[in-house]
N, C-alpha and C positions, 0 to 999 in steps of 0.2 A: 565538610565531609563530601565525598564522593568516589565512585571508581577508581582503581586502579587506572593512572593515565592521564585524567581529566584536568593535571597541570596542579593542585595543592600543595606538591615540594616544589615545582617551579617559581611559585608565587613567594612562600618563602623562602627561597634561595635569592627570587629577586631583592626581596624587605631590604639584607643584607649584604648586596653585592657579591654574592659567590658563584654568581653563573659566569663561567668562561666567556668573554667578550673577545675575539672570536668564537665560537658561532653565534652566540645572542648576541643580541641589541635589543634599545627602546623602539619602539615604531610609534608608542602615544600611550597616556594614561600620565598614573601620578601615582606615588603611594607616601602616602601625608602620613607625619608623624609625628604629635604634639606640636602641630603649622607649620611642620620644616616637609620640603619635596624631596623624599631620597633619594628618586630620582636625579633630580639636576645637581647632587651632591660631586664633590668632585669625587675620586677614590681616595687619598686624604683625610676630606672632611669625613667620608663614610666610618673610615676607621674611628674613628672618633664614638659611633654609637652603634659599630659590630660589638660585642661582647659585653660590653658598658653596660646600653642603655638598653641594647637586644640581644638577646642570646639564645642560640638553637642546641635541643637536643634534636641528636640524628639518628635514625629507622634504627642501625646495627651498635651496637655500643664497641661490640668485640673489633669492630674495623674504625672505631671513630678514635680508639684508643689507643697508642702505639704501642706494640706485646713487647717492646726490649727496654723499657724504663717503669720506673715502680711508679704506681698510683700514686704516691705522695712526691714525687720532682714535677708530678704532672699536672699535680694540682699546685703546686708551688708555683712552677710558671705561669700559669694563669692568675696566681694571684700577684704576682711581679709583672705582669703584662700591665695586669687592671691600676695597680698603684703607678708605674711610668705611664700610662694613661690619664689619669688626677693628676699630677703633677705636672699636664703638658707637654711629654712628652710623646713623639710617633710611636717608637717603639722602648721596649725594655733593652737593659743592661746586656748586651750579647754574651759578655762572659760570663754575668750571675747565670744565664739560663745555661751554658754549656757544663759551666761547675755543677750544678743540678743534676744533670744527666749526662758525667763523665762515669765511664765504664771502671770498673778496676781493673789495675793491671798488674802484672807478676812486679814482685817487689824489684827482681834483679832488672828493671830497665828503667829510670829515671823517669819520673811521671810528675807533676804539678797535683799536689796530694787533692784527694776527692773531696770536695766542700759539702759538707751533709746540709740536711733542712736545717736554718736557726729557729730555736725557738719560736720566734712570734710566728714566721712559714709554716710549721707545726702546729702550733694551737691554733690559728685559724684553719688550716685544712680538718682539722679534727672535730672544729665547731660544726663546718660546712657538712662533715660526714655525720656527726651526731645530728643533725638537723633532717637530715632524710633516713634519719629512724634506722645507723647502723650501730649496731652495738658495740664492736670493737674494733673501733677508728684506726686505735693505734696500731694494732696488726696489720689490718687493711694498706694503709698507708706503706706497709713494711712490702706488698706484693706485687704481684705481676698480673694481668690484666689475666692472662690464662688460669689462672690461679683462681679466679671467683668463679660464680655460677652467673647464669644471665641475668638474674632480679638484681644482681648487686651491683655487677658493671652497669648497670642500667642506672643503678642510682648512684654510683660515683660520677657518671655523665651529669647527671642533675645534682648533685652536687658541685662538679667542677663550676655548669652555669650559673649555682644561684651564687659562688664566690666571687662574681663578678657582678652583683649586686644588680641585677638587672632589673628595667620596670616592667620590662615585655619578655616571656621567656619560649621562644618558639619549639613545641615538643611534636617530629614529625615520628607522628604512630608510633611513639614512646614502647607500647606493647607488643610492637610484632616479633612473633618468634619468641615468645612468653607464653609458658602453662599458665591454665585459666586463673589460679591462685595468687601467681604471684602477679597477672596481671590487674586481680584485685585491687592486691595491697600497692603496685604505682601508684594504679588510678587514685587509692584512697590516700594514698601520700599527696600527688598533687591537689588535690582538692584542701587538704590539710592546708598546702604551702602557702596556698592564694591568699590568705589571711594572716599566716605565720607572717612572713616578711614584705609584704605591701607589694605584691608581684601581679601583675597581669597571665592570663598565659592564653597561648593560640596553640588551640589542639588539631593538629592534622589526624583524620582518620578515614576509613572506611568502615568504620565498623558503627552501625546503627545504635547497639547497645552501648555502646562506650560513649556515643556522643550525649544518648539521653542520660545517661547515672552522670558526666562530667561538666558538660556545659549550662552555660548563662543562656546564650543565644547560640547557632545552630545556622550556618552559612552552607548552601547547596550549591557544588560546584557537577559540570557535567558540557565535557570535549571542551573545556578551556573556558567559560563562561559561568557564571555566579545567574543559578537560576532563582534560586530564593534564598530569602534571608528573614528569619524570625527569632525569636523569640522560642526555647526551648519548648515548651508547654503547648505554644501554637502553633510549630510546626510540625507534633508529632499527634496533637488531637484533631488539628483543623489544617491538614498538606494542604496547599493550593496547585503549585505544578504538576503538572501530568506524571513528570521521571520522581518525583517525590514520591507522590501516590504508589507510585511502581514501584520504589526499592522499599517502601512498608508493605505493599501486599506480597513481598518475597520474605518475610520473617514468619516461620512457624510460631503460632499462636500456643504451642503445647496442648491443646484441647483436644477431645475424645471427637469432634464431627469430623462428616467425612468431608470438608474444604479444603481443596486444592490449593495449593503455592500458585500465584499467577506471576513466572517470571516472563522480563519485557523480551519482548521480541526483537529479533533483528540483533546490529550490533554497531558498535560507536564508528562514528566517521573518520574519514581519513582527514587530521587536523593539517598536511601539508596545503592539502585544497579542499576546505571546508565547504558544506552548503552553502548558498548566498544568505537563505530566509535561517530559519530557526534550525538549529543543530541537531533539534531533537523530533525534527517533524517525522521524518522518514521511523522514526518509531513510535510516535504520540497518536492513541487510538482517539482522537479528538483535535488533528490535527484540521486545517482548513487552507483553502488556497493562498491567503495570504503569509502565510506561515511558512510557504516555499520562495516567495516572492521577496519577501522585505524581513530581517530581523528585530525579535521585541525586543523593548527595552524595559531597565529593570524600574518599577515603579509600585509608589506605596500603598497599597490596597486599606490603610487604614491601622492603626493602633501599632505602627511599625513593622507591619508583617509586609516585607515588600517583595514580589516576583515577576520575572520575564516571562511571559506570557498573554498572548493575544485574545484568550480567552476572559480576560480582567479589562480589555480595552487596548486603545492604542495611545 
């Protein structure tokens, strides 16, 4: 979790190879994945465990989704992607996926008739949709992405990923732009799912209460850097970073005293040309000289609660 900015969709867009290369590049690091560096993947090999083995739900549903073909060709492809994937192959059947999502056309001009879902493309897309708690698969399947409401296209995205049977499912801010209701019932879906099908999932958010009701552990990101990382329970009873402490003493308590919100002062750095020392000195009311000097590094303070900060040592 972190601000708006602080690089959490960067990160996972990196997992997966979707950041445009031009303008990114590696400059150093790794991002290990069951002992494989996705990094040093080729592009190739990466396809290999985009959708597969990880799979992202993205911030908007209504833009991740194309509005001029039905929910069900769309989920079809993805499961014809994921089967020529198992099989060895790079990519899927070009002309299954085009028969899928060929248009109809006025009878009087000679057309290559419109190949519907078969059976087995069907009941599995329908499993996939019964599985995140929709009631009628079959209609659904029958629509147009304009056609549902946000809770639903939201969860045919998360349906589309888990028919790709992934063991890591990357959901960035799954609820934004979701009434508080039905960002409940996601949240209480993915919590569901994590046990339903034997799935991992990496929750991007900003949102403090979504991270406590959803997560295991609880990673603090802040201007491109992982300030702390614990353990749900320890990092919301016992913060250790300074900008931790700070975005909990920015949650109204709903209590009757008269306690003021302390929100942090100042405002995030320019990530082109970062500070030298600690990113977050020029706003940390306990910051110290060496903290503008040299950058911490991130280390475990004990029981795996680990965080950046010079305050814990160097």
């Amino acid at each position: 979790m972190g601000e708006s900015g602080c690089g959490k969709s960067t990160l996972a867009l990196s997992m997966i190879g979707l950041l445009p290369s031009p303008p990114a590049k590696v400059l150093e690091g790794s991002i290990v994945y069951k002992g494989t560096d996705l990094v040093k993947l080729k592009p190739k090999d990466l396809r290999s465990y985009r959708g597969t083995e990880i799979a992202m739900i993205f911030q908007e549903p209504l833009t991740s989704l194309n509005p001029v073909y039905k929910v069900g060709s769309q989920m079809a492809e993805a499961i014809l992607i994921r089967e020529s994937r198992s099989a060895g192959l790079d990519a899927a059947d070009p002309e299954a996926i085009e028969d899928l999502h060929k248009p109809v056309r006025k009878k009087s001009k000679p057309v290559k008739p419109k190949r519907k879902l078969t059976p087995e493309l069907r009941k599995e897309a329908m499993e996939a949709l019964k599985l995140v708690r929709i009631a009628d698969p079959e209609q659904v399947l029958e629509r147009y992405p304009f056609e549902l409401s946000g809770g639903m296209r939201q969860r045919v995205m998360i349906a589309m990923a888990l028919s790709q049977r992934p063991k890591l499912l990357v959901a960035d801010e799954p609820t934004t732009a979701l009434d508080v209701t039905t960002q409940a019932q996601v949240l209480k879906l993915m919590k569901e799912l994590i046990t339903e099908v034997n799935t991992s999932i990496m929750l991007i958010t900003h949102d403090l209460a979504v991270a406590s009701q959803v997560a295991d552990r609880v990673v603090v990101m802040y201007a491109g850097d992982v300030v702390e990382d614990a353990g749900v329970y320890d990092l919301f009873s016992k913060p250790l970073h300074p900008y931790t402490k700070g975005l909990l003493s920015c949650i109204p308590t709903g209590s009757k005293d008269d306690t003021k919100l302390m929100p942090i002062p100042g405002s995030v750095p320019d990530l082109v040309h970062p500070p030298v020392g600690c990113r977050y000195a020029d706003r940390c009311p306990s910051a110290m000289d060496i903290c503008r000097t040299k950058p911490p590094k991130l280390r475990d303070v004990g029981s795996g609660h680990k965080v950046s900060c010079f305050l814990y040592g160097e």
